[in-house]
C-alpha positions in Angstrom: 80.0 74.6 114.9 79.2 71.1 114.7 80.5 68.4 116.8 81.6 66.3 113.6 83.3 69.3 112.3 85.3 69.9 115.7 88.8 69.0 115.9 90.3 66.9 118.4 90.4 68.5 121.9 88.2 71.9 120.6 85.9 71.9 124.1 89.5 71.6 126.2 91.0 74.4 123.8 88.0 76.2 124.7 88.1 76.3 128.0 91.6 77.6 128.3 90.9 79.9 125.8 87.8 81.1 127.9 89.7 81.5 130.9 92.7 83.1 129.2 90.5 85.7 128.3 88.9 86.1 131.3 91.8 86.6 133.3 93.1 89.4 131.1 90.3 90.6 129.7 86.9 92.4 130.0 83.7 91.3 128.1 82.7 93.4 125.7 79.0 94.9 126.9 76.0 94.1 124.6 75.5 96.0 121.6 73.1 98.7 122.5 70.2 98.7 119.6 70.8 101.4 117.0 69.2 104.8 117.9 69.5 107.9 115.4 72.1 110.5 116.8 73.3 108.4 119.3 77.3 107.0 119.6 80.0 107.4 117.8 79.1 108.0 113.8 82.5 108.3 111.9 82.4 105.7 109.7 86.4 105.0 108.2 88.0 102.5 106.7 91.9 103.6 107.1 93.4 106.0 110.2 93.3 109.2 109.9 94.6 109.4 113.7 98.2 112.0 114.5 101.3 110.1 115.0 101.4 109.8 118.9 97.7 108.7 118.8 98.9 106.0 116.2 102.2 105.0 118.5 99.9 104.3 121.6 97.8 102.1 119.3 100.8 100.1 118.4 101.9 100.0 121.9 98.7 98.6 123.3 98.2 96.0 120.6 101.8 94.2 120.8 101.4 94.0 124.8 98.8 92.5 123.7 100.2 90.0 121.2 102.8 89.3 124.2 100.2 88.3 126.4 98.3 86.2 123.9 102.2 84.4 122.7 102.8 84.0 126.3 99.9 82.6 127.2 99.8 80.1 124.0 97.4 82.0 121.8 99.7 84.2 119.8 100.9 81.8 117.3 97.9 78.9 117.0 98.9 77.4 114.0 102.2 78.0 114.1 105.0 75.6 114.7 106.0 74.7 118.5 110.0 75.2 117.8 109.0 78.8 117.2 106.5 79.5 119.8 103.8 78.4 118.1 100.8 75.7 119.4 100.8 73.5 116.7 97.1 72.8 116.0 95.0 73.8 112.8 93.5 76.6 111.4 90.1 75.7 112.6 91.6 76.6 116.4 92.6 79.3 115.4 88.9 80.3 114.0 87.5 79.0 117.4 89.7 81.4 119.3 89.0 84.3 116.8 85.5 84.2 117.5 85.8 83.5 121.3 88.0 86.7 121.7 85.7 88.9 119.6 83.1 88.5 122.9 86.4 90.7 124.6 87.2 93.9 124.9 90.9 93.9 123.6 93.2 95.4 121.1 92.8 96.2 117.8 96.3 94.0 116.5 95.4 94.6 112.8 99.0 96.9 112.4 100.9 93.8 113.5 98.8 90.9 111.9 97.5 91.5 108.9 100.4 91.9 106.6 103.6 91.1 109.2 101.4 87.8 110.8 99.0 87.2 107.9 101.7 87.2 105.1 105.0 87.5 106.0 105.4 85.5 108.7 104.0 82.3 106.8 106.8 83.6 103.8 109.7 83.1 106.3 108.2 80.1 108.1 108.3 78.2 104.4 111.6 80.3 102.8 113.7 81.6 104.9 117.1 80.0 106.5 117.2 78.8 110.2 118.3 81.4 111.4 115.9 84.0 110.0 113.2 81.9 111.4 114.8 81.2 114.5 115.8 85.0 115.1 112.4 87.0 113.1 109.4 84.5 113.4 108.9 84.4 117.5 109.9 88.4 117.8 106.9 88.7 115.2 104.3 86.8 116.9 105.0 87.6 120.7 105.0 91.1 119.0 108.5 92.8 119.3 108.9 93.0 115.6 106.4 94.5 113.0 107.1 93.5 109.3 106.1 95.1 105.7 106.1 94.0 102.0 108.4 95.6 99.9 106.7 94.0 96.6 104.8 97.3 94.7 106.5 99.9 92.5 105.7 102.8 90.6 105.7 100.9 87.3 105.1 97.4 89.2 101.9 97.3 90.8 99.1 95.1 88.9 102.2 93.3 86.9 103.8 92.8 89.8 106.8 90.5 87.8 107.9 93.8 87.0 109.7 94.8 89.8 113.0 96.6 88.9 114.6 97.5 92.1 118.1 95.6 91.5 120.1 93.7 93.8 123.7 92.5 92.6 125.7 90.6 94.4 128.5 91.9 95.6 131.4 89.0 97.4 128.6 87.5 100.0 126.3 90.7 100.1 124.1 91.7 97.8 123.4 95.8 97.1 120.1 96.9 96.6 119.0 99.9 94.5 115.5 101.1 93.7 111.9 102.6 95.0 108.8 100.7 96.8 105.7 102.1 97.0 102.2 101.7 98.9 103.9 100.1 101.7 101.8 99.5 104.4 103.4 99.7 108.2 106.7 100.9 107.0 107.3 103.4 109.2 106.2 101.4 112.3 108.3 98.3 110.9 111.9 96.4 111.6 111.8 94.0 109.1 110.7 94.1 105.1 110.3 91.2 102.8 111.4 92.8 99.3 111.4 91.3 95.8 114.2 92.3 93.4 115.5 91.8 90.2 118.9 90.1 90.0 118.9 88.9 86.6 117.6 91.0 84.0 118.6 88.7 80.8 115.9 86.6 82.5 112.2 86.8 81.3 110.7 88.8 83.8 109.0 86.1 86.2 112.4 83.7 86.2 114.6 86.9 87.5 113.5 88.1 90.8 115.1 87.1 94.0 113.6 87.4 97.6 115.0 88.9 100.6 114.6 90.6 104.2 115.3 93.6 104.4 116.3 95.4 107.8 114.7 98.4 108.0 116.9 100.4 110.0 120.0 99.4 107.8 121.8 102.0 106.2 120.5 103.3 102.8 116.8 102.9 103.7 114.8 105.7 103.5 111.1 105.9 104.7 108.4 108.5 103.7 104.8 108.5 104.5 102.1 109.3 101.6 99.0 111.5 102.5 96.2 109.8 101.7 92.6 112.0 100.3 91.3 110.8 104.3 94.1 113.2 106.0 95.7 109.5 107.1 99.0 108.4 106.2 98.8 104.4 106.2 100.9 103.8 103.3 104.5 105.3 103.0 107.0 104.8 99.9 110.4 103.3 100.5 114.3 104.4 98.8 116.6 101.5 98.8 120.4 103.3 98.2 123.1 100.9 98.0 121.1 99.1 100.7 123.8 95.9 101.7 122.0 92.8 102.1 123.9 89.4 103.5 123.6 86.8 101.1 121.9 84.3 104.1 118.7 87.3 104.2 117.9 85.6 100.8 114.6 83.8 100.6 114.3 81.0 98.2 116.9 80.3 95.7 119.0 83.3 93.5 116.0 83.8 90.4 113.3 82.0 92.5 111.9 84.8 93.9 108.9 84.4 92.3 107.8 81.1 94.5 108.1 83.3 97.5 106.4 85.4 96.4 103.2 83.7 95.5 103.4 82.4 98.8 103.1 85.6 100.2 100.1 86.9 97.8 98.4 83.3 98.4 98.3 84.6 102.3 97.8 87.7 101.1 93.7 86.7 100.1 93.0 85.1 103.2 94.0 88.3 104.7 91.9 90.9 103.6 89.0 91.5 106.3 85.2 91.7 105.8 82.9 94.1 105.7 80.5 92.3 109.2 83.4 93.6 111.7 84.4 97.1 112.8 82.8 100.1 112.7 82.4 100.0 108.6 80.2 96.9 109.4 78.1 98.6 111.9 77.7 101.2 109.6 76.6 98.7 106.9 73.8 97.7 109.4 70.7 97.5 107.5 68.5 99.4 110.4 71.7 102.0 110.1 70.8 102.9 106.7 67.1 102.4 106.7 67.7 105.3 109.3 69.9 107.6 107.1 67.1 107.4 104.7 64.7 108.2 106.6 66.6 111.0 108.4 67.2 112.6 105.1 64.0 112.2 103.8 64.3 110.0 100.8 63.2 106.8 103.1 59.6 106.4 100.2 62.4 107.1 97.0 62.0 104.1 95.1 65.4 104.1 93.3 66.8 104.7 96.6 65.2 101.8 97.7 65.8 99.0 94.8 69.5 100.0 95.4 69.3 99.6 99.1 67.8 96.2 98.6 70.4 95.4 96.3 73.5 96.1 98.5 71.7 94.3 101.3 71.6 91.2 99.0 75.1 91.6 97.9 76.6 91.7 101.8 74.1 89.0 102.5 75.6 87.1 99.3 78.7 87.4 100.3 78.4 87.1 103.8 77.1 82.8 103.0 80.2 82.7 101.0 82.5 83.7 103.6 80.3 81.1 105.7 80.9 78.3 103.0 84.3 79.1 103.4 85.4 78.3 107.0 82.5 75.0 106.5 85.0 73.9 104.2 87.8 74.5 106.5 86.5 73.1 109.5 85.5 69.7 107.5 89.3 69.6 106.4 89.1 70.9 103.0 92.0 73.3 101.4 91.0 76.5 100.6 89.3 76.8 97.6 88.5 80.3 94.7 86.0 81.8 97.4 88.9 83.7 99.4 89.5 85.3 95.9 85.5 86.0 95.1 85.1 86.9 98.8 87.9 89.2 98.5 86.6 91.0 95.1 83.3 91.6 96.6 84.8 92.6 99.5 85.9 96.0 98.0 82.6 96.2 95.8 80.7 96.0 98.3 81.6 98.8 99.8 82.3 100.9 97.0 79.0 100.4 95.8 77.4 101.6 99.8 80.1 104.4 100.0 78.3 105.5 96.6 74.5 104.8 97.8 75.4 107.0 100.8 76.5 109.6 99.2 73.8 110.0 96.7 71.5 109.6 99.9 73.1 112.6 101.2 74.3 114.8 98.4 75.9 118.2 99.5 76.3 116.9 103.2 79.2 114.4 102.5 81.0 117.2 101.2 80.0 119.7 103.7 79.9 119.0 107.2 76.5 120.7 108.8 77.2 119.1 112.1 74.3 116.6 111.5 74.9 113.3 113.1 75.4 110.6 110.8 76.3 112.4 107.3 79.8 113.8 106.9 81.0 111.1 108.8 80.7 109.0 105.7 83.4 110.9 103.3 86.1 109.2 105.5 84.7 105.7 103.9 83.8 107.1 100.5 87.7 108.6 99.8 88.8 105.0 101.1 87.1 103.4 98.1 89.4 103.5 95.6 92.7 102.5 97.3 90.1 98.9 98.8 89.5 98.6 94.8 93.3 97.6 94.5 95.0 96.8 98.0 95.7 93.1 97.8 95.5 92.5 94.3 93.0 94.9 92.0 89.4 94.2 90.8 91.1 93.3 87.0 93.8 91.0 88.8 91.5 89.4 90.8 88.9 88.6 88.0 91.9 87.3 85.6 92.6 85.0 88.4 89.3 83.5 89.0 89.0 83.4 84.9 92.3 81.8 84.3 92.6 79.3 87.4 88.6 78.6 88.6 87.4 78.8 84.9 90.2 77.7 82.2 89.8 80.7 80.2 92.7 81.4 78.0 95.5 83.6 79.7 95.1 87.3 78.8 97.0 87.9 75.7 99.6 90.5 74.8 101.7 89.3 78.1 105.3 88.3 77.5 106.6 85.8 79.7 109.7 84.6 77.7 111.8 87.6 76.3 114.4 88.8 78.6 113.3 91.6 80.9 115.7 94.1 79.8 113.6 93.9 76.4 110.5 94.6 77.6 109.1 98.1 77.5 108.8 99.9 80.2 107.4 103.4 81.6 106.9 105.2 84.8 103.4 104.0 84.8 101.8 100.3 85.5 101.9 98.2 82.5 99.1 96.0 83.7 99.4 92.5 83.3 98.4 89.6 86.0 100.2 88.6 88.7 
């Protein structure tokens, strides 16, 4: 990074950071170069692991969030009345890529959706004492949180939503289904969007709240994904009683709350350089499988290698532009979005190259290093093609708000909800 781009006091932030890490934590050893048949070749996107596997993962990533909280790295950005540090997002970057050098935890289960998008919901929603009581148990760790937002007929048209909550003296009783809900089963708290006023058009009728997931009436059951994992779970809210002070926002505002949440939502989404799907992305990896297979002089093969390689490259300088723009002091601008969509197309489109490069083997495991392993990624690729907002969502978005195109037409935003037509299935529709 460049000096001029450097916050105040980066090189002391640093150093503490540096010697943080080095006091409770090893350095990772240097990347070995790629050899054929050699390491660990499964190639996933989502866990497949069993259950007590899973639990131990959790265990060893929120001691690990304690230490960092403890220690003044858990919660960079974050306000100091709730643990937090105080300082700016670009910090936060510099510590990111100083603790990559580490051998630590995976913390994805407790940041990505609790950290990355909750926690910033509360923080600018909730009331004082939902901040003071959920938002340091969060970061230091105690507490994982979920996003009771999708339905089965509320996914893309996420407005939708027609779990109820009436209010009921100063509760309020909830009553419906969530689905695709990520962390669930490992979670204590769950931000949930409801309908309250159905007379309403659809966006001017939803109320925000958190949602205990232990309380009485909520029922929790994973969903088997194609990859043998179980990451996503749906969730029964019976007569669920809410306090009126678990509200988020104002009575009908829930949709404000929730944007904030989906606006988080973008910048949370990882990319494909990280991790062991990144490795495997590796151009020397798949030169490899080529030539393993024997299709390394196909020309086909080859133009769409070359192409895939430009795309990751493509989007790799736009993820690059991106923090630039950060750490000159810029807000976020419609590259989150882009970065995101290419994101899952980009490895969609090398799940697919793979598994024309090794035809029967991805569905039949030989043994041979380096083949099967793939199907893990290639049954992942649809579910990345919607998680955090699908591929038509997220190109309405960019053609509505980065291009002025006219909105998409056929959506009703001002009859009252109870009008609208509904089915079991997604009606479609931006969010």
């Amino acid at each position: 990074m460049a000096d001029d781009l450097e916050p105040d006091g980066a090189r002391e932030f640093l150093d503490q950071a540096r010697r943080f890490l080095d006091a409770n934590a090893g350095r990772k050893p240097e990347p070995a170069a790629f050899r054929w048949g050699h390491g660990d070749d499964r190639v996933a996107y989502f866990s497949a692991d069993p259950p007590e596997v899973e639990r131990a993962a959790v265990d060893r990533a929120r001691a690990w969030q304690r230490t960092r909280y403890e220690n003044g790295f858990g919660w960079i950005t974050g306000p100091p009345e709730y643990g937090g540090r105080g300082l700016t997002a670009v910090h936060a970057m510099l510590y990111d890529g100083l603790e990559a050098e580490y051998d630590v935890p995976d913390t994805g289960t407790l940041s990505v959706v609790g950290l990355g998008m909750v926690g910033p919901t509360i923080l600018a929603h909730a009331r004082e004492h939902l901040k003071d009581r959920w938002l340091p148990a969060m970061y230091r760790g105690d507490a994982i949180a979920c996003q009771l937002f999708s339905e089965p007929g509320a996914g893309s048209d996420l407005a939708g939503v027609r779990t109820s909550a009436v209010r009921d003296g100063g509760e309020w009783v909830l009553n419906g289904q969530k689905v695709w809900t990520s962390v669930a089963h490992l979670s204590q708290i769950g931000l949930a969007l409801t309908r309250t006023d159905p007379d309403a058009p659809k966006h001017r009728g939803i109320t925000a709240f958190l949602v205990p997931m232990d309380a009485p009436g909520v029922e929790i059951r994973p969903l088997r994904q194609m990859t043998g994992g179980a990451d996503f779970n749906e969730v029964f809210l019976t007569d669920v009683r809410i306090p009126d002070d678990h509200r988020l926002g104002e009575v009908d505002g829930g949709w404000t709350v929730a944007l904030t949440t989906l606006m988080n939502e973008r910048a949370t989404v990882g990319n494909e350089s990280t991790g062991p799907v990144g490795a495997a992305l590796a151009p020397d990896r798949l030169a490899a499988l080529m030539r393993a297979t024997g299709v390394a002089d196909d020309g086909a093969l080859r133009a769409r290698l070359a192409d895939l390689l430009v795309d990751l490259t493509a989007t790799a300088q736009l993820n690059a532009r991106a923090a630039r723009r950060l750490q000159a002091g810029a807000a976020p601008g419609p590259e989150r979005s882009v970065s995101k969509l290419m994101y899952a197309q980009n490895l969609t489109k090398a799940a697919h190259f793979v598994a024309d490069v090794l035809g029967q083997r991805v569905v039949a495991d030989t043994g041979e290093w380096g083949t099967f392993a793939w199907t893990e990624l290639l049954l992942a690729t649809p579910a990345l093609r919607i998680l955090g907002g699908t591929e038509e969502i997220m190109k309405n978005i960019l053609a509505e708000r980065v291009l002025g195109l006219p909105k998409e037409p056929g959506i009703d935003t001002r009859s009252p909800f109870r009008a609208l037509r509904h089915s079991g299935a997604d009606q479609g529709g931006t969010a």
